[in-house]
C-alpha beads as a LAMMPS data file, in Angstrom:
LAMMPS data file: protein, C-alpha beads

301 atoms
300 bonds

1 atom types
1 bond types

-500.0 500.0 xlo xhi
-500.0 500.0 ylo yhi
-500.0 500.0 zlo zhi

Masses

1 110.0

Atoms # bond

1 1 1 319.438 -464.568 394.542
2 1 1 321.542 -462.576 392.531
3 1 1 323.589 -464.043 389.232
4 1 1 326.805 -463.249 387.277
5 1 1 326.931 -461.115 384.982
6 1 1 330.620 -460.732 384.133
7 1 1 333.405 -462.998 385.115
8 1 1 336.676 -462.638 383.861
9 1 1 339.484 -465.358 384.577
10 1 1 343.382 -463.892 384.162
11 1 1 342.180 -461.248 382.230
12 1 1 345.104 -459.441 380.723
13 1 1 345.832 -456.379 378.449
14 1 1 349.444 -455.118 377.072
15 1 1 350.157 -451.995 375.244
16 1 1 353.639 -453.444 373.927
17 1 1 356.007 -454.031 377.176
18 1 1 353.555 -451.753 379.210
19 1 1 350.834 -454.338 380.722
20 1 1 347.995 -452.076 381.783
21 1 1 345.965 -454.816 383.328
22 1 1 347.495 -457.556 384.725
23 1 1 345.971 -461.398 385.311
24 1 1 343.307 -460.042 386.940
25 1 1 340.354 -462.626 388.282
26 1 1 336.655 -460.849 389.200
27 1 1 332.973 -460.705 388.939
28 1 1 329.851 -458.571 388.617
29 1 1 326.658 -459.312 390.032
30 1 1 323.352 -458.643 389.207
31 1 1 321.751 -455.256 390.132
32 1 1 324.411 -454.152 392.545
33 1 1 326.422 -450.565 392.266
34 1 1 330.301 -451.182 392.240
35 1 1 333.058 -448.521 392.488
36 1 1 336.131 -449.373 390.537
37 1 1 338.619 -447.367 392.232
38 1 1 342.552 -446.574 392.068
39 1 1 344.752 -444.033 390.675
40 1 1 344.440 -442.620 387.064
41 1 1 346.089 -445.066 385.114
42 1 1 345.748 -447.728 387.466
43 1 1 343.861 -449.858 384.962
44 1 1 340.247 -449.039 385.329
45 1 1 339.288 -447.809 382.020
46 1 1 341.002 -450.061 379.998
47 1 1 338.841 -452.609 382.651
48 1 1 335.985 -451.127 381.164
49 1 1 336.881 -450.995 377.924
50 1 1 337.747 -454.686 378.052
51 1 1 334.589 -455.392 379.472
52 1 1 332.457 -453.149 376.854
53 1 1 333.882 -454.729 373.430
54 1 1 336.098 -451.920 372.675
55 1 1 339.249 -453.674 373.126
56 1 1 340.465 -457.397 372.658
57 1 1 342.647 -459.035 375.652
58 1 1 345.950 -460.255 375.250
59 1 1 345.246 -463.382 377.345
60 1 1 342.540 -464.772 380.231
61 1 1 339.089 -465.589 379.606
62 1 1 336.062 -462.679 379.811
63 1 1 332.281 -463.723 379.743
64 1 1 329.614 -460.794 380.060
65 1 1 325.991 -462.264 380.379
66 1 1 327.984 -465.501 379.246
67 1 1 329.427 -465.177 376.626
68 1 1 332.437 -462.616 374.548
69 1 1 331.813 -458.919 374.596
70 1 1 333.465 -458.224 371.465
71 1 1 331.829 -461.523 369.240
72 1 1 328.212 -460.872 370.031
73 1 1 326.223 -457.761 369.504
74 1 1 323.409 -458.707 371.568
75 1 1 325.405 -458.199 374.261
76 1 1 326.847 -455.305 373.583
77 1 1 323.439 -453.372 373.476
78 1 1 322.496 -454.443 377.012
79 1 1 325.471 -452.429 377.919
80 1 1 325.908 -448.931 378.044
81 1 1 329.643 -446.979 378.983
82 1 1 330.004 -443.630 379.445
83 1 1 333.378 -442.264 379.352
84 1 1 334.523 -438.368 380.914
85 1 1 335.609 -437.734 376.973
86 1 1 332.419 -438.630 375.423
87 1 1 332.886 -437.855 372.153
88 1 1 329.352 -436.825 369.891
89 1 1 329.192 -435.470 366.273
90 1 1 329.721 -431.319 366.796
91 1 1 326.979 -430.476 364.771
92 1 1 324.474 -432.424 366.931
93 1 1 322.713 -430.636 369.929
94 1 1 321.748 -432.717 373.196
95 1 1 318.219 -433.322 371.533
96 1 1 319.516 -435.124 368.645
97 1 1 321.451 -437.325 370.944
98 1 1 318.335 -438.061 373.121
99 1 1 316.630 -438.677 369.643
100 1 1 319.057 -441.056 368.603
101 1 1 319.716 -442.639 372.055
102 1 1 316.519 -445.618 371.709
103 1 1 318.596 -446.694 368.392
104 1 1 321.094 -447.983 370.967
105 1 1 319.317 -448.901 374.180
106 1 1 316.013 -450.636 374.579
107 1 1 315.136 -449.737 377.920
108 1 1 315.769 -445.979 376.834
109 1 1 313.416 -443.884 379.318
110 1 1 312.676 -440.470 377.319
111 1 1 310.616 -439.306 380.109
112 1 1 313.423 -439.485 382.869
113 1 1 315.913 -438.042 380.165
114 1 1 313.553 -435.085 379.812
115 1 1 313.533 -434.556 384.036
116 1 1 317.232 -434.982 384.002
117 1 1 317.741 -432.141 381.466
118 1 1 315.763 -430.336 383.564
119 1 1 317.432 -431.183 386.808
120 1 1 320.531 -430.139 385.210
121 1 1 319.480 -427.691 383.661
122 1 1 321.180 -428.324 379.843
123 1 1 320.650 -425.923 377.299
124 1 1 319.525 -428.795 374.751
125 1 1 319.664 -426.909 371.327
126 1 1 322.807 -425.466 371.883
127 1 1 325.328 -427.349 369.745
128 1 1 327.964 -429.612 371.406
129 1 1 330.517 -428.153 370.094
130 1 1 329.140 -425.339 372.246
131 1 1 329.014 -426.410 375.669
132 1 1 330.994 -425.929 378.238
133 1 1 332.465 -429.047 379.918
134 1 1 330.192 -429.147 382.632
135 1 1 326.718 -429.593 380.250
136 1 1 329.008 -431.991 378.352
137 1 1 329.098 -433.878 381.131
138 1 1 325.531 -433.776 381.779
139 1 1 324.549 -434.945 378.636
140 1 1 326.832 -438.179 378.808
141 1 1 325.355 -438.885 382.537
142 1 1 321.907 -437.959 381.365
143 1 1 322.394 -440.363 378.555
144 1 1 323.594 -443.189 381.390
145 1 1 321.178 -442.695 383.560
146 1 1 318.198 -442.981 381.019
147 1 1 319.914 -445.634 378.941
148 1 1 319.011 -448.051 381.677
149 1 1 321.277 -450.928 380.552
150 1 1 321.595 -453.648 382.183
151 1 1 325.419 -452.934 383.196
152 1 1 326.083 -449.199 382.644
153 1 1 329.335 -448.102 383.172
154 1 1 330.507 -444.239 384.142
155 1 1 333.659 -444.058 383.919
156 1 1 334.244 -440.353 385.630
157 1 1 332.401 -438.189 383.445
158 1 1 330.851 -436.966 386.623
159 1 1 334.152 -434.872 386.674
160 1 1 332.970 -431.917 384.544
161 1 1 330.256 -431.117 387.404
162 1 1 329.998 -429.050 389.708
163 1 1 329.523 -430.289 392.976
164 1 1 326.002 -429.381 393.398
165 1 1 325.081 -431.149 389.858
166 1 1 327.445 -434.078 390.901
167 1 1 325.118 -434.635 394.211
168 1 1 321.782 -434.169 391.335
169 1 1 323.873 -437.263 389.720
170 1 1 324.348 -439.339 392.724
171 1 1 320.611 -438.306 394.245
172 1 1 319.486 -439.455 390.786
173 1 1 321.413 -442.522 390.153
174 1 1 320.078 -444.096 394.027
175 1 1 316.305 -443.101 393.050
176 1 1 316.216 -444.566 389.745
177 1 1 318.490 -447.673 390.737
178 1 1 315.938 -448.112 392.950
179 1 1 313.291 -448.390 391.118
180 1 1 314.779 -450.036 388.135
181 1 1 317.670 -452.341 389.283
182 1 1 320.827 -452.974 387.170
183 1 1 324.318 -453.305 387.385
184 1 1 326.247 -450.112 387.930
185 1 1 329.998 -449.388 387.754
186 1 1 331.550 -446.063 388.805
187 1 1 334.950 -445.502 388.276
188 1 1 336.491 -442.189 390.151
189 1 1 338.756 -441.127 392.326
190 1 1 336.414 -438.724 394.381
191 1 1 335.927 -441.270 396.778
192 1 1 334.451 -439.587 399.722
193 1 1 331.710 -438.323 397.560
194 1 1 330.300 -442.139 396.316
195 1 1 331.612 -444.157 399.156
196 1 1 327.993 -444.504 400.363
197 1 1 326.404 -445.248 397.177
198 1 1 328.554 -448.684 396.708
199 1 1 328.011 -451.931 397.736
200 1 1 330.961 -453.521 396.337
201 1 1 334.553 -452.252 396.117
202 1 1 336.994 -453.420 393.769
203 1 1 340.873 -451.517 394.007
204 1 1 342.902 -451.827 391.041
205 1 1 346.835 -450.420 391.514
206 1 1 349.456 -450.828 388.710
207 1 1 346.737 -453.484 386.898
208 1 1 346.484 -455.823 389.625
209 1 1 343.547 -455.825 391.831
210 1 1 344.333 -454.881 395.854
211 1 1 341.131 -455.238 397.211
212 1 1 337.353 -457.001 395.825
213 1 1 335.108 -457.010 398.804
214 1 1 331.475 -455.797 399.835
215 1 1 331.580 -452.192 400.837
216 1 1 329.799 -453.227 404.139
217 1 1 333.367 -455.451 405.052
218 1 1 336.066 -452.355 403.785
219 1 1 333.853 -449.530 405.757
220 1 1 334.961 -449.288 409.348
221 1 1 337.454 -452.437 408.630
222 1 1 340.877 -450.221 409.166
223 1 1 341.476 -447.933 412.421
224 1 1 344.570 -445.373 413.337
225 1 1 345.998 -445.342 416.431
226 1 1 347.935 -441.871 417.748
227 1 1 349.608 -441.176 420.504
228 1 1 353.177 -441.495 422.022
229 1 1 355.402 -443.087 419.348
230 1 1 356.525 -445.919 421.753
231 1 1 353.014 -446.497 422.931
232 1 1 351.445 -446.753 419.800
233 1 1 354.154 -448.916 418.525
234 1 1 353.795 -451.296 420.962
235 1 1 350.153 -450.964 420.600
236 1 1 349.958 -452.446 417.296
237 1 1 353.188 -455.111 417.421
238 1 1 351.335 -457.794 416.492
239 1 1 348.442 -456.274 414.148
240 1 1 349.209 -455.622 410.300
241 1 1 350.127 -451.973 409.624
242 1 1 348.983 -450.373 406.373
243 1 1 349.962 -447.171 406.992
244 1 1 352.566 -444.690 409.324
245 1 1 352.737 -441.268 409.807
246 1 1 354.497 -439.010 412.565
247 1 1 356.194 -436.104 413.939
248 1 1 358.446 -436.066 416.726
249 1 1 357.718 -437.994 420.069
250 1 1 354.090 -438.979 418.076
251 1 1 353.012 -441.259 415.905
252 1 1 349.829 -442.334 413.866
253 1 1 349.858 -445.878 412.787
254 1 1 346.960 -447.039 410.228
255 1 1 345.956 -450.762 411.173
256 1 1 343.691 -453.164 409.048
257 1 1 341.390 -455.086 410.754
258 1 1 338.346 -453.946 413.095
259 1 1 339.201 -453.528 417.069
260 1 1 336.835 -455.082 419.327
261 1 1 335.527 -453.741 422.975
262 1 1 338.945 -455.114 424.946
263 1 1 341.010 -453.419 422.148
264 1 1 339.434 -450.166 422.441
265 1 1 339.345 -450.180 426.354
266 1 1 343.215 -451.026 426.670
267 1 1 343.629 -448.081 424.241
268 1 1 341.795 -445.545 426.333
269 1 1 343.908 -446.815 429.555
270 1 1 346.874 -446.232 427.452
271 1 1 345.789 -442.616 426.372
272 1 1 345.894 -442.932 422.529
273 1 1 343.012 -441.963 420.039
274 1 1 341.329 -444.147 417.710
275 1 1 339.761 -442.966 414.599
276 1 1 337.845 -445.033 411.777
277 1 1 339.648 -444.732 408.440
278 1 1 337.360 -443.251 405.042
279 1 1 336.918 -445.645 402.385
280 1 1 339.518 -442.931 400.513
281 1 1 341.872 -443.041 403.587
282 1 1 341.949 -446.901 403.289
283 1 1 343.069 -447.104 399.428
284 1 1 345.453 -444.126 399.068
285 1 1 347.331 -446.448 402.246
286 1 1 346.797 -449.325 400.564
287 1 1 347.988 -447.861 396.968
288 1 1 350.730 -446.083 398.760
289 1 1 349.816 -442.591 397.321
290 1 1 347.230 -440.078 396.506
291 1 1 345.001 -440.895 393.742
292 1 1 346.407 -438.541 391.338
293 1 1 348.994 -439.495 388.515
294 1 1 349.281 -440.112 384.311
295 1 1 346.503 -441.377 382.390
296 1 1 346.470 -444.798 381.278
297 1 1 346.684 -443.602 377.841
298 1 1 349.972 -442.042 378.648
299 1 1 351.324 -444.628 380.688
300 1 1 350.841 -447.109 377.671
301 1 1 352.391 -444.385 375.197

Bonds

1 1 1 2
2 1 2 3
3 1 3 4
4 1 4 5
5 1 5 6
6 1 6 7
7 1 7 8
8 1 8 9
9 1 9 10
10 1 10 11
11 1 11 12
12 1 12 13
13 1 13 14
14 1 14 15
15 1 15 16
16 1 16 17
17 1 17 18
18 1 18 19
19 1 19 20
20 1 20 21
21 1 21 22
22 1 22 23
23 1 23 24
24 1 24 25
25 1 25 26
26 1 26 27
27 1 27 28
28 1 28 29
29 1 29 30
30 1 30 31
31 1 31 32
32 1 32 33
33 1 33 34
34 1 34 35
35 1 35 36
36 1 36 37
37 1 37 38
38 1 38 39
39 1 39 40
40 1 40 41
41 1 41 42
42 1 42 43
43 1 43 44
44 1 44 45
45 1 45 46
46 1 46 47
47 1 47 48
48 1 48 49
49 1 49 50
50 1 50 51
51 1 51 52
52 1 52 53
53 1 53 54
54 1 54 55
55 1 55 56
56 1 56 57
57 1 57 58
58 1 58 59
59 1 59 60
60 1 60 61
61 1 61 62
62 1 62 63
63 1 63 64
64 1 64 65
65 1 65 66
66 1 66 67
67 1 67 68
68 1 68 69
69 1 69 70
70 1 70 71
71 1 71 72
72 1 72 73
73 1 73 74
74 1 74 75
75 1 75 76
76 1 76 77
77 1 77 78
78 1 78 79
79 1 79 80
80 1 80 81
81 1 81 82
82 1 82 83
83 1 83 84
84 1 84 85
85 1 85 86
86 1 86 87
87 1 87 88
88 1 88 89
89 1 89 90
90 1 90 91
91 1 91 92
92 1 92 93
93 1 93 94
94 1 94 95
95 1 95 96
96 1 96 97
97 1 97 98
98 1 98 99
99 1 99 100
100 1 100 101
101 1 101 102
102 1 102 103
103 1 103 104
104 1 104 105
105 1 105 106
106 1 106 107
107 1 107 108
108 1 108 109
109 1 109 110
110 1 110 111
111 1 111 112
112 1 112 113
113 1 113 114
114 1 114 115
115 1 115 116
116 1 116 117
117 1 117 118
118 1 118 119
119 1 119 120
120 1 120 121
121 1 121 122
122 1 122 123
123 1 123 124
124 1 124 125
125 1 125 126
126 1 126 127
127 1 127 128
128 1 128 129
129 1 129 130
130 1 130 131
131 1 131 132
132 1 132 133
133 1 133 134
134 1 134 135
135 1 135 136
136 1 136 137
137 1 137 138
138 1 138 139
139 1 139 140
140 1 140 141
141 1 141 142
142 1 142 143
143 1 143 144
144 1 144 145
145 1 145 146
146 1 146 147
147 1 147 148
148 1 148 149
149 1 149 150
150 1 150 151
151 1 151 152
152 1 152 153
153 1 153 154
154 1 154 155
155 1 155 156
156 1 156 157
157 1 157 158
158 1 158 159
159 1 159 160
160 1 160 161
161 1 161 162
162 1 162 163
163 1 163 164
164 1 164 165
165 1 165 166
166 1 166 167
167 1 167 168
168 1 168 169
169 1 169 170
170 1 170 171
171 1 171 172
172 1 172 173
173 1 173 174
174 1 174 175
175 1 175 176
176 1 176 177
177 1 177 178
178 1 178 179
179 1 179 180
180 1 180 181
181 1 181 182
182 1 182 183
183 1 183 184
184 1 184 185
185 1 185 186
186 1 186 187
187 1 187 188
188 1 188 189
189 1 189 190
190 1 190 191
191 1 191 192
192 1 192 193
193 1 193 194
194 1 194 195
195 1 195 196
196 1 196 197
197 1 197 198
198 1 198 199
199 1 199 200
200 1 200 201
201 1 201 202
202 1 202 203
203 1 203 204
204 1 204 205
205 1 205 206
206 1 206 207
207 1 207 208
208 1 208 209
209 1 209 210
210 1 210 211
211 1 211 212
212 1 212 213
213 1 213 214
214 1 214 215
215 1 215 216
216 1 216 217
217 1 217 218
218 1 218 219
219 1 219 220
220 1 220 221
221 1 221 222
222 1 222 223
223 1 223 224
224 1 224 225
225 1 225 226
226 1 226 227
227 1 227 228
228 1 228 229
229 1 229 230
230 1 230 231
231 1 231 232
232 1 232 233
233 1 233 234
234 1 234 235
235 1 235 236
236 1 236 237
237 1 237 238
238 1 238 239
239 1 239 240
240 1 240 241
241 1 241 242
242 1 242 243
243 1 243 244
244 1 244 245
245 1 245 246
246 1 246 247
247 1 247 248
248 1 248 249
249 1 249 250
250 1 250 251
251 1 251 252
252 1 252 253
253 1 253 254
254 1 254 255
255 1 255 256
256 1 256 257
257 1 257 258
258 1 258 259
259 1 259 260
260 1 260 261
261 1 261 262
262 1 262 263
263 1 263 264
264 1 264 265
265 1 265 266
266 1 266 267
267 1 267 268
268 1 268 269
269 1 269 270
270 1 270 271
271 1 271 272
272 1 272 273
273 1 273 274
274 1 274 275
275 1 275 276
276 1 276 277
277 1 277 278
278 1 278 279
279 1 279 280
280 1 280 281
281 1 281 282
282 1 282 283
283 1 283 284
284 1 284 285
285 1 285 286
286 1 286 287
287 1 287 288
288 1 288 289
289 1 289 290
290 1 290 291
291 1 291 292
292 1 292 293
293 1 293 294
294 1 294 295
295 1 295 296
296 1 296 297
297 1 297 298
298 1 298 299
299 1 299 300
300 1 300 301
């Protein structure tokens, strides 16, 4: 039996007349990997940032390990947030930020650190100021990864990556979580890549939250139907559309909602093709868009 380790009640954050999160209600649990998803600016870092002390809410209640982030340091060092602009000192190197890294977390593994800087190969005397974005990177998910807080954040700092080192991170992440349970939240928009790593999804659009279910329920849970526009139109009548698309005489319609045996055999006698919809396929229909746009920061500016 898992328990709660962050609950937040109407949780709300303006930036003057701009409200970047929005009465929000959710919770974490216990040793379970969540993606916080949406478009850039849709909320999710200042989410995190909410969640990790670094800003104050303008109304709602927030309890992490029960209690306020931002009022008790004791819980602030059982959590661990690691932003794509981590900023470190330029005249540091990696090593001096591995040094310094037990200071802030007591479950700091040195050992895995020093297999992770050689999985990704990080130059780690070469000054910060020197690296290119990609070992920057590294360091800040090296730094996650060994940190092993209790709730560790990443929010996108994956980015810098390539895609090889970005499948190290992921191949990494599942190993250790294995071995050494916590609460995880990734926040990114490269879907596809993660879906399979989370077991809970929470969608965040415009500050409000879309969608907070198990990733088990939202994989496999929407379908399209194409075909002849009138067909598939009166194919899904009654069903709730997410999501249309067409050209001509044919249509593809984007239903929620799983289709059982009789659904599926009346759509094969009708001659249209069903597809199962990608966890990313699902929220840009849901959010309306791609998952591209203006930073929070620039949204509240």
């Amino acid at each position: 039996m898992t328990g709660t380790v962050v609950r937040a009640t109407g949780l709300t954050k303006r930036y003057g007349s701009f409200t970047a999160v929005d009465a929000v209600d959710f919770s974490l649990e216990e040793n379970r990997i969540y993606g916080l998803l949406g478009r850039n600016g849709a909320g999710k870092t200042t989410i995190m940032q909410l969640l990790t002390g670094q800003l104050f809410a303008n109304a709602g209640r927030l309890e992490v390990f029960g209690r306020e982030p931002a009022e008790h340091a004791d819980v602030l060092r059982r959590m661990c947030f690691i932003a794509e602009s981590q900023r470190y000192p330029e005249d540091f190197t990696p090593a001096h930020v591995f040094k310094s890294a037990p200071w802030f977390f007591e479950h700091w593994d040195a050992a895995f650190a020093e297999q992770l800087v050689a999985d990704f190969r990080l130059p780690v005397k070469r000054r910060i100021k020197k690296l290119s974005r990609g070992q920057l990177s590294a360091v800040g998910v090296i730094v996650g990864l060994a940190s092993r807080a209790p709730i560790t954040f990443f929010d996108e700092p994956y980015l810098g990556l390539d895609a090889v080192a970005r499948h190290i991170f992921y191949d990494r992440l599942l190993e250790d979580y294995a071995q050494h349970p916590r609460t995880i939240v990734l926040s990114t928009h490269l879907i596809d890549e993660v879906a399979n790593l989370l077991e809970h999804v929470i969608l965040i659009d415009q500050g409000r939250i879309l969608l907070d279910r198990d990733a088990d329920e939202v994989r496999g849970s929407a379908t399209t139907v194409a075909g002849p526009r009138a067909v598939v139109e009166s194919f899904v009548a009654d069903r709730p559309v997410i999501g249309r698309d067409g050209l001509g005489g044919l249509a593809s319609v984007t239903i929620d909602g799983r289709l059982d045996q009789r659904d599926r055999i009346q759509a094969a006698e009708l001659g249209l093709e069903l597809a199962p919809v990608s966890l990313q396929q699902l929220i840009v229909h849901m959010t309306g868009t791609d998952l591209a746009g203006s930073t929070e920061q620039e949204a509240a500016a």
